[in-house]
SEROTI-739354 format. One record per atom (N, C-alpha, C): residue in three letters; x, y, z. Coordinates in steps of 0.1 Angstrom, whole numbers, padded with zeros to 4 digits, always signed. Atoms other than C-alpha are relative to their C-alpha. Example, Ala and Ser with C-alpha at 12.3 -4.5 7.8 and 13.67 -1.06 7.14 Angstrom:
SEROTI-739354
ALA+0009-0012+0000/ALA+0123-0045+0078/ALA+0009+0012+0000/SER-0009-0011+0000/SER+0137-0011+0071/SER-0008+0011+0008/
***
This chain:
SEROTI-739354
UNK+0008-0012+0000/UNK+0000+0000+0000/UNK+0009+0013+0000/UNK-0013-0014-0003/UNK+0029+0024+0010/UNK+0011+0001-0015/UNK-0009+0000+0011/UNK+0048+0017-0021/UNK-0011+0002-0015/UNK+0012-0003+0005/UNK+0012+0024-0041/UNK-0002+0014+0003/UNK+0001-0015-0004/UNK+0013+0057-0024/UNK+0008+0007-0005/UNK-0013-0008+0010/UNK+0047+0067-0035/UNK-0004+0002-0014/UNK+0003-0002+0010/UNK+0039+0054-0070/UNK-0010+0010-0005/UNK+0010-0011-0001/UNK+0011+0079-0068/UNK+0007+0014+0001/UNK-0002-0016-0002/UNK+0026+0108-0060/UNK+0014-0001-0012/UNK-0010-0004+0010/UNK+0057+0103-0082/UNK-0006+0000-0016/UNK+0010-0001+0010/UNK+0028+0100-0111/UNK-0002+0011-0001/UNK+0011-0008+0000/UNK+0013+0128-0101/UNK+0013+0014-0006/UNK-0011-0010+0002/UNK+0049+0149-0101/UNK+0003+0002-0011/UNK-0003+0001+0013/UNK+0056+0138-0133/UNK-0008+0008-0010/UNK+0010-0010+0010/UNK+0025+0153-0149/UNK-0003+0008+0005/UNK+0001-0015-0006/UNK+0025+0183-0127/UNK+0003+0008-0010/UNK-0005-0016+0009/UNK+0047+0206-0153/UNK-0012-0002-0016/UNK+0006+0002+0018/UNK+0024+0188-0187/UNK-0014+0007+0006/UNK+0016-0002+0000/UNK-0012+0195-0166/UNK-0001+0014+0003/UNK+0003-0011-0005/UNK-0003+0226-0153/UNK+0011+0009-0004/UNK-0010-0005+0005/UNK+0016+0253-0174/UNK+0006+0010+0015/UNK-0005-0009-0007/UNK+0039+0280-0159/UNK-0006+0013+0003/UNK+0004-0012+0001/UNK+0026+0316-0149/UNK+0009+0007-0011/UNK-0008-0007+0008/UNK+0036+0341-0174/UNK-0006+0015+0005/UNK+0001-0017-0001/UNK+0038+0381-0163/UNK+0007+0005-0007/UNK-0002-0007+0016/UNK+0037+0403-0189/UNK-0002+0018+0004/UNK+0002-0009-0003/UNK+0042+0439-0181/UNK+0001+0009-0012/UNK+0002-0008+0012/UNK+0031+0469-0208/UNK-0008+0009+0007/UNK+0003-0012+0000/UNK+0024+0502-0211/UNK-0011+0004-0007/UNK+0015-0006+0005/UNK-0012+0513-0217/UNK-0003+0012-0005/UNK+0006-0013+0006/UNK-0015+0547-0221/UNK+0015+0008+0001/UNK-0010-0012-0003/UNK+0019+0571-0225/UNK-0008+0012+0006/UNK+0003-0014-0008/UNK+0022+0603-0203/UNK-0009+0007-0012/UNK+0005-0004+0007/UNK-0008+0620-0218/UNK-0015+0014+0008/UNK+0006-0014-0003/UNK-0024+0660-0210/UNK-0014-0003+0002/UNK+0011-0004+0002/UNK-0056+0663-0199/UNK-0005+0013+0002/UNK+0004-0012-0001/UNK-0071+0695-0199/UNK-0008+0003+0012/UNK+0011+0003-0013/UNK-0091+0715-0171/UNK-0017+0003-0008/UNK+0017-0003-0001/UNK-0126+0711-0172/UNK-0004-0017-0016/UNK+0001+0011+0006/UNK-0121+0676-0198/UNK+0001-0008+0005/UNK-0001+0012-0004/UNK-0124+0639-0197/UNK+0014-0005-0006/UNK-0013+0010+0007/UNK-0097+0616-0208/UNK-0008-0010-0016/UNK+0002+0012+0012/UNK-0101+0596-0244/UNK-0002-0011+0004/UNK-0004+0012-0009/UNK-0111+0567-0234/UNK+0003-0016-0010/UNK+0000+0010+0011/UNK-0106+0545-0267/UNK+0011-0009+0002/UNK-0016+0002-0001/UNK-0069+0541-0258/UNK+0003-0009+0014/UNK-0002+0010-0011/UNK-0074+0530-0224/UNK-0006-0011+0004/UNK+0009+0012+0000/UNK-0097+0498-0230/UNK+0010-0008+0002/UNK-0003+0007-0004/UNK-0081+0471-0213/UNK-0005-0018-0003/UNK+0008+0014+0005/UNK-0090+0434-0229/UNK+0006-0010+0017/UNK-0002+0004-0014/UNK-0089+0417-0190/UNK-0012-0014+0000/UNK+0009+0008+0005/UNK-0111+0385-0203/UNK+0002-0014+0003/UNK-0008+0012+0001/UNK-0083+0358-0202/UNK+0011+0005+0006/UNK-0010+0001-0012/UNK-0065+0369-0175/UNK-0008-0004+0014/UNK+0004+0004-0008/UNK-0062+0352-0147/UNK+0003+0009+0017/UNK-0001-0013-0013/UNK-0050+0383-0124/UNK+0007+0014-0012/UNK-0003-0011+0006/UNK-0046+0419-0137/UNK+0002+0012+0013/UNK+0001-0011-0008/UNK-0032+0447-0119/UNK+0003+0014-0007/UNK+0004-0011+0007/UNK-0034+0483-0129/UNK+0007+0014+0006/UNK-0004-0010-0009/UNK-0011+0511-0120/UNK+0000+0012-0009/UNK+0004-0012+0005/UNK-0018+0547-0119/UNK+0011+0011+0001/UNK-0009-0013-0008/UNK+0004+0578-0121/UNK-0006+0010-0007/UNK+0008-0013+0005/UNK-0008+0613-0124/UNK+0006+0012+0012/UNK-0004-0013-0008/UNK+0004+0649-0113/UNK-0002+0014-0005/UNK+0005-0015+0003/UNK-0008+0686-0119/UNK+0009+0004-0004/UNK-0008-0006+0004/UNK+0009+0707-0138/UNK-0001+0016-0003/UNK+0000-0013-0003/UNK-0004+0740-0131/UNK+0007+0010+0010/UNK-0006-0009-0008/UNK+0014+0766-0113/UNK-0010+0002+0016/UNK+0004-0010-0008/UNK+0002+0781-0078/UNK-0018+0005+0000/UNK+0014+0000+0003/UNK-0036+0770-0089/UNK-0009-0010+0011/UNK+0000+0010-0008/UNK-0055+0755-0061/UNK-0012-0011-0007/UNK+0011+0011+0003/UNK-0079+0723-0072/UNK-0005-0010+0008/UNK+0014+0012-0014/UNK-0110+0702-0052/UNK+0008-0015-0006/UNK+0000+0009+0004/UNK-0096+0671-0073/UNK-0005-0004-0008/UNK+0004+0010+0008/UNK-0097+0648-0099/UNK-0006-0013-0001/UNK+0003+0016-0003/UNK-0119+0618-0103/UNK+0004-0008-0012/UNK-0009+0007+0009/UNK-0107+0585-0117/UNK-0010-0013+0000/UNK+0012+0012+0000/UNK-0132+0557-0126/UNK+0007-0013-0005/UNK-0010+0009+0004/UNK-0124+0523-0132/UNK-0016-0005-0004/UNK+0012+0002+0001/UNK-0156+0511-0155/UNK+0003-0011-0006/UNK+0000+0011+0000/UNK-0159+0475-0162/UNK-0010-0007-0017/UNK+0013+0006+0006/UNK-0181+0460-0195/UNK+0003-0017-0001/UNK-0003+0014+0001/UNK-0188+0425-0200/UNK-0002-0010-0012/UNK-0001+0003+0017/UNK-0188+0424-0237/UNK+0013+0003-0006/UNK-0016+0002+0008/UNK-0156+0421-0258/UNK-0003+0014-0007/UNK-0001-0017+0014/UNK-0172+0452-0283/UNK-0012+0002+0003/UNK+0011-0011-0008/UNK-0195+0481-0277/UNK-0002+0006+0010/UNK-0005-0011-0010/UNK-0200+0511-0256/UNK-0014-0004+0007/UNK+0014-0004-0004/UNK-0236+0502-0244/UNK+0001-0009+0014/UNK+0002+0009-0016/UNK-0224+0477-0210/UNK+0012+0008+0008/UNK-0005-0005-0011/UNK-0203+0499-0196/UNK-0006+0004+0014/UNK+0000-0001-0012/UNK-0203+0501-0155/UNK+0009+0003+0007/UNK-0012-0004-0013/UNK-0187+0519-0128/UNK+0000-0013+0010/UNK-0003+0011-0010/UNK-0166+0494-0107/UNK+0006+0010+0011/UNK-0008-0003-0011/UNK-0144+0518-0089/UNK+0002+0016-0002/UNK+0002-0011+0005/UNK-0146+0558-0085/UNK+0009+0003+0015/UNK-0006-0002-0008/UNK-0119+0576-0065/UNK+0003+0018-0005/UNK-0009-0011+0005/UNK-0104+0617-0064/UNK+0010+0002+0009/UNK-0015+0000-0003/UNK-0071+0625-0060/UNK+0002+0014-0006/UNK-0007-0013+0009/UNK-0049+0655-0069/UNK-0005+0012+0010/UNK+0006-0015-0010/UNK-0059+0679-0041/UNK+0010+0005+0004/UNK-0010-0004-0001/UNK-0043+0706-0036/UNK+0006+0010-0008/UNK-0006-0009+0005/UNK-0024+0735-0046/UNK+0014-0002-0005/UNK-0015+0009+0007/UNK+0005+0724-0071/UNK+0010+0021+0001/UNK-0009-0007-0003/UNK+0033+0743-0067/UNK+0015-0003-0011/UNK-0014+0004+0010/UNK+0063+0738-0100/UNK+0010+0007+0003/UNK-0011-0005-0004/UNK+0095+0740-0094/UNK+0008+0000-0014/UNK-0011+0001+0011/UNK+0123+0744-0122/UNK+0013-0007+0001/UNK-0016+0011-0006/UNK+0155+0720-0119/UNK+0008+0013-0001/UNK-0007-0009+0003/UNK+0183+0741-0118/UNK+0015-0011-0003/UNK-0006+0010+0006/UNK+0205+0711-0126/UNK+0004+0000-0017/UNK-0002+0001+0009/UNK+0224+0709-0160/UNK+0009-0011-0007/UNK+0018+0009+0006/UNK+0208+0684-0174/UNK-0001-0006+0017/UNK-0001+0005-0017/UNK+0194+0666-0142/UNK+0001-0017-0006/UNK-0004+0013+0007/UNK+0211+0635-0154/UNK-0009-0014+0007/UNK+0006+0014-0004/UNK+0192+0599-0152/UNK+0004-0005+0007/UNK-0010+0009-0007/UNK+0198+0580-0120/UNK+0003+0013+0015/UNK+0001-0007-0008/UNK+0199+0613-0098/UNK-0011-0003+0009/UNK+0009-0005-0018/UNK+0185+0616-0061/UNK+0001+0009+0004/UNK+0004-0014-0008/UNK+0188+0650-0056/UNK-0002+0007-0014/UNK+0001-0007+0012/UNK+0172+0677-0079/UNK-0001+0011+0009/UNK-0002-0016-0003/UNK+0185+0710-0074/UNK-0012+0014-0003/UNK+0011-0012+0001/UNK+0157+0741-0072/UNK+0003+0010+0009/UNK-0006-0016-0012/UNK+0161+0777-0059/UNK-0012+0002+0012/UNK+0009+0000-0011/UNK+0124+0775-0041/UNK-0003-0014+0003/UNK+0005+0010-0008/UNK+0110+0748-0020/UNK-0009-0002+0003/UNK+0014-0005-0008/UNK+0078+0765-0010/UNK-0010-0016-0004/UNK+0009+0005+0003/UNK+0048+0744-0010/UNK+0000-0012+0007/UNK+0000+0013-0008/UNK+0043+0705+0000/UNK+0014-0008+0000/UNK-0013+0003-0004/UNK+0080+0699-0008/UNK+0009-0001+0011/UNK-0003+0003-0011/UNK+0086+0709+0024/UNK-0006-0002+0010/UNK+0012+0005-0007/UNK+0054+0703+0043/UNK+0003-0014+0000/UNK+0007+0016+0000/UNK+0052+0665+0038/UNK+0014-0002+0009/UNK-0011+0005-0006/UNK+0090+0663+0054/UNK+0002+0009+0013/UNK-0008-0010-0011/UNK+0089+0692+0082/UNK-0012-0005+0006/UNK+0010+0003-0006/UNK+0054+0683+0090/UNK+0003-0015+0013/UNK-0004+0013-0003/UNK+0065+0646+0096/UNK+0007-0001-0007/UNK-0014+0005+0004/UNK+0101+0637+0090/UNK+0001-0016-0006/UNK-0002+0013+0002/UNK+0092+0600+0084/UNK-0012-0003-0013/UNK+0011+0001+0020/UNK+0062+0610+0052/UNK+0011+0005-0010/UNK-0005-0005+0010/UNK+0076+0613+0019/UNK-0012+0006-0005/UNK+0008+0001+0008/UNK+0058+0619-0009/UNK+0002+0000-0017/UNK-0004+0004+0011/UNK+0053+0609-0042/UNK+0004+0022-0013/UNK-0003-0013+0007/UNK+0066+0642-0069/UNK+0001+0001-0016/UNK+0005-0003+0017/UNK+0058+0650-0110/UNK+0013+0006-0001/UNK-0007-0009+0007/UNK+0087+0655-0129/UNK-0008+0002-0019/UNK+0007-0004+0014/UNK+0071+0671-0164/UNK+0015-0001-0008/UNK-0014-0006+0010/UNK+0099+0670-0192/UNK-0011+0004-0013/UNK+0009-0010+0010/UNK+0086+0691-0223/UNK-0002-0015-0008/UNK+0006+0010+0008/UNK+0089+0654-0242/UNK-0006-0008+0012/UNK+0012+0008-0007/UNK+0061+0639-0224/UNK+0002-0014+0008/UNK-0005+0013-0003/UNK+0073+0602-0228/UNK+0007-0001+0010/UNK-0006+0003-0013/UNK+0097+0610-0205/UNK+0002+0008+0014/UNK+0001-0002-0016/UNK+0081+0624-0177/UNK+0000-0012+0007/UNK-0001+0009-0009/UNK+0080+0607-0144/UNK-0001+0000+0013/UNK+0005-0007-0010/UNK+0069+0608-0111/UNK+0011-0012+0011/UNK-0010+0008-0009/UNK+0098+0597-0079/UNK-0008+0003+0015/UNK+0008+0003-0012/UNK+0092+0593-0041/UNK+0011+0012+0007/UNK-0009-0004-0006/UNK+0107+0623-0020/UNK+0002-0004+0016/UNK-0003+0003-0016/UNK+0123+0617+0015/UNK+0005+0011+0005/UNK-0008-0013-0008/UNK+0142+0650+0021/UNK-0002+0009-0006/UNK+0000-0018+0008/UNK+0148+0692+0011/UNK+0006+0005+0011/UNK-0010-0014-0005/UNK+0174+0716+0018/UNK-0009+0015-0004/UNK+0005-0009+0008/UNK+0157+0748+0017/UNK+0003+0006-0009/UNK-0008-0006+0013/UNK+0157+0765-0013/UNK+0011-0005-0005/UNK-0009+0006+0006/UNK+0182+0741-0027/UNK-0003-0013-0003/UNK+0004+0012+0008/UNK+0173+0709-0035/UNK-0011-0008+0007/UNK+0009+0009-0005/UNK+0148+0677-0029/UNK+0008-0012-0001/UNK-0007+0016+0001/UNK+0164+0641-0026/UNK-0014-0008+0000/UNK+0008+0010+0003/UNK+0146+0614-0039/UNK+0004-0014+0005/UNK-0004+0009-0008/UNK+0143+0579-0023/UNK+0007-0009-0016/UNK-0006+0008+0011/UNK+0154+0561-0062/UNK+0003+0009-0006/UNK-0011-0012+0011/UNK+0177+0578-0088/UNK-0015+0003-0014/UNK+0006-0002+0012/UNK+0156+0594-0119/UNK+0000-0010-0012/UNK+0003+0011+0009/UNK+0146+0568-0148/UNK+0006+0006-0010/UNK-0006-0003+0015/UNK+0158+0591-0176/UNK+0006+0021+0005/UNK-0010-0016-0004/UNK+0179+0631-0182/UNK-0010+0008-0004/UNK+0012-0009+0001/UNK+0161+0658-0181/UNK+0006+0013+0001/UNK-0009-0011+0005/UNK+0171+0691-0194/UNK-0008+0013+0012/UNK+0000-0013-0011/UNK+0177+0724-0172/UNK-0009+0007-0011/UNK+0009-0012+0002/UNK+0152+0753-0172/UNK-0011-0005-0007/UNK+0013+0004+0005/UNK+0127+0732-0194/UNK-0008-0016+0010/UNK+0005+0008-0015/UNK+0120+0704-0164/UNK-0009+0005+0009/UNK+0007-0015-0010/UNK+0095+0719-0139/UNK-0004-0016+0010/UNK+0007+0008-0009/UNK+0082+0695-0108/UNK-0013+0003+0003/UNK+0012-0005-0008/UNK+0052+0691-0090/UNK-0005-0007+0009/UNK+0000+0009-0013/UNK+0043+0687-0055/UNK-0015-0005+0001/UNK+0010+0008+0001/UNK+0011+0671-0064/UNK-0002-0011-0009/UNK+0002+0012+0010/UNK+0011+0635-0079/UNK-0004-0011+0010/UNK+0006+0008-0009/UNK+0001+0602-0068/UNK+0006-0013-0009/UNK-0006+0008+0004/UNK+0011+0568-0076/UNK-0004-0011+0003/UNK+0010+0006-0005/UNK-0015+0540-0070/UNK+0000-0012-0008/UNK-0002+0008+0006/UNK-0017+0503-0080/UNK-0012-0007+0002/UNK+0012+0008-0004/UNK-0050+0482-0080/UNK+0000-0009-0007/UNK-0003+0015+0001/UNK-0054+0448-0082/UNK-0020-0002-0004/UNK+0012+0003+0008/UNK-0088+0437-0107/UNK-0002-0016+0001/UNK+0001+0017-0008/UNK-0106+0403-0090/UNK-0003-0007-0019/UNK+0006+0013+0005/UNK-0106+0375-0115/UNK-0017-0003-0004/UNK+0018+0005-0003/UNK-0140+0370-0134/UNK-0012+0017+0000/UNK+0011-0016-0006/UNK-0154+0407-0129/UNK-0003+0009-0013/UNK+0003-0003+0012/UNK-0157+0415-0169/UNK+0010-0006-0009/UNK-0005+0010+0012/UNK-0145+0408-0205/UNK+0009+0015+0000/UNK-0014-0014+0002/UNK-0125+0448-0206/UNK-0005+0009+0008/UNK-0001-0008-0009/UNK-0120+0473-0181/UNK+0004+0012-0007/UNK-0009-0014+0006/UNK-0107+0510-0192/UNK+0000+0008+0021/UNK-0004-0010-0013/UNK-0098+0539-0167/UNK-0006+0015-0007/UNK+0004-0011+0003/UNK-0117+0573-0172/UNK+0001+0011+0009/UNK-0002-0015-0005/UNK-0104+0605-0161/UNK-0004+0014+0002/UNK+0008-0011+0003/UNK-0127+0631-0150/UNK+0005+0012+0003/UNK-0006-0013-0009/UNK-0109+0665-0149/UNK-0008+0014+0002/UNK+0011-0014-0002/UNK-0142+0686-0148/UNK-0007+0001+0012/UNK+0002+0004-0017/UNK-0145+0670-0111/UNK-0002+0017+0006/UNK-0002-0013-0001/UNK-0133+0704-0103/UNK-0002+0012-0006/UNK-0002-0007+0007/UNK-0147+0729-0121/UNK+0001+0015-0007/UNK-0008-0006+0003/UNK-0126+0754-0122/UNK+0018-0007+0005/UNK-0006+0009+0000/UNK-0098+0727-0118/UNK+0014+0003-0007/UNK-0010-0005+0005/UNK-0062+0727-0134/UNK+0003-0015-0009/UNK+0001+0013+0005/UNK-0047+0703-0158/UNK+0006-0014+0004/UNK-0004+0016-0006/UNK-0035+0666-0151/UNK+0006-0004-0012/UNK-0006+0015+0010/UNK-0011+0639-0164/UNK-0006-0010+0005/UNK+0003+0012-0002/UNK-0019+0606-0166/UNK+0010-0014-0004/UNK-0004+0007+0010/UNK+0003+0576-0173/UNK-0005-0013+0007/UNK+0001+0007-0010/UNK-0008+0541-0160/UNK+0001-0015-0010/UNK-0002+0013+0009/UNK+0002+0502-0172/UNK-0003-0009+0008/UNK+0006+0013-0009/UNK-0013+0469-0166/UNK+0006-0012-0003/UNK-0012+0013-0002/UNK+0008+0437-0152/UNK-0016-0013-0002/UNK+0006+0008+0000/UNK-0006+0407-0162/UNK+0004-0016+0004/UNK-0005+0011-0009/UNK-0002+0371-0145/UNK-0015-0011-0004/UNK+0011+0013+0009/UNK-0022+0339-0167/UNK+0006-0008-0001/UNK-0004+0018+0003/UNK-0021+0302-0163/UNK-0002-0005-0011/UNK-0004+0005+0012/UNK-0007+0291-0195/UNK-0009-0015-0007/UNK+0004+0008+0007/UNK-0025+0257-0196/UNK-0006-0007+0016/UNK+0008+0006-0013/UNK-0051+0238-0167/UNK+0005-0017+0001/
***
């Protein structure tokens, strides 16, 4: 019986890798850094998500103001769900959230170039939540918008510190260079990742309401979805 057991289980090991493929995670980029205007929605053709034949989808968001010294109630961000492959007529709100509150505040790098891979970005003012989120409490960061005039390569980092009127340190180096006097920051962004249950439609999108506010300021947006599917049952 015990040697009936074994043979069982070493059966079963054997057709473990043929009955049951490997996960595969596939990370991509859904929407590049893309302007919304104040008092607009977002396109939403671009950001249809086919989430049908996945077996987990997660969904990350970045977004940061880019108005000067403008204060805004917030932006809303919907996450609407249909359960048809094509056509606009099953859309449903799954998930409605605003963010972006707050009086943005841009800074200018004064760095030449603020080379890729940097943790400190040099600026002559500080004012605003640059140094609130770290004097307030020394132990909050917070997430910060760098704009570059080519779009693609904006990007938003996490700060931990600021010298006044002289720089911000970031907790990871910059992803790409970014040229002096046309760079500007902003101390209003956000950086958010949601996890979409298994089973809950055939395509998801993300719609951006920036008329939430309205008299409101403009918004970036850039956000991509990781995907994780069992290859074979």
């Amino acid at each position: 019986m015990k040697l009936k057991m074994i043979a069982i289980a070493l059966m079963v090991a054997l057709l473990a890798p043929t009955a049951f493929g490997a996960l595969t995670i596939t990370s991509s980029e859904v929407t590049a850094w893309t302007l919304v205007a104040e008092g607009a929605h977002s396109a939403t053709g671009a950001n249809v998500i086919d989430i049908s034949s996945n077996y987990s989808t997660s969904i990350q968001l970045q977004a940061f103001l880019n108005l000067d010294a403008t204060a805004h109630e917030g932006t809303e961000f919907i996450f609407q769900v249909s359960q048809n492959s094509t056509g606009n007529e099953d859309w449903s709100d799954y998930l409605k959230f605003v963010d972006l509150v707050g009086t943005c505040f841009e800074q200018v790098s004064t760095a030449n170039p603020l080379a890729a891979g940097a943790t400190s970005i040099t600026m002559a003012d500080t004012e605003g939540l640059y140094e609130t989120a770290t004097t307030v409490n020394p132990h909050m960061g917070r997430w910060i918008g760098i704009e570059d005039t080519t779009l693609a390569d904006s990007e938003v980092v996490w700060q931990t510190a600021f010298v006044a009127d002289t720089s911000i340190t970031c907790l990871d180096g910059t992803t790409t260079e970014h040229a002096q006097t046309t760079t500007t920051t902003s101390d209003i962004a956000m950086s958010r990742t949601f996890k979409i249950p298994m089973g809950l439609g055939s395509r998801i999108r993300v719609v951006i309401n920036n008329s939430y506010d309205a008299d409101g300021t403009a918004c970036q947006l850039v956000y991509t979805i990781n995907k994780t599917i069992t290859t074979a049952l």
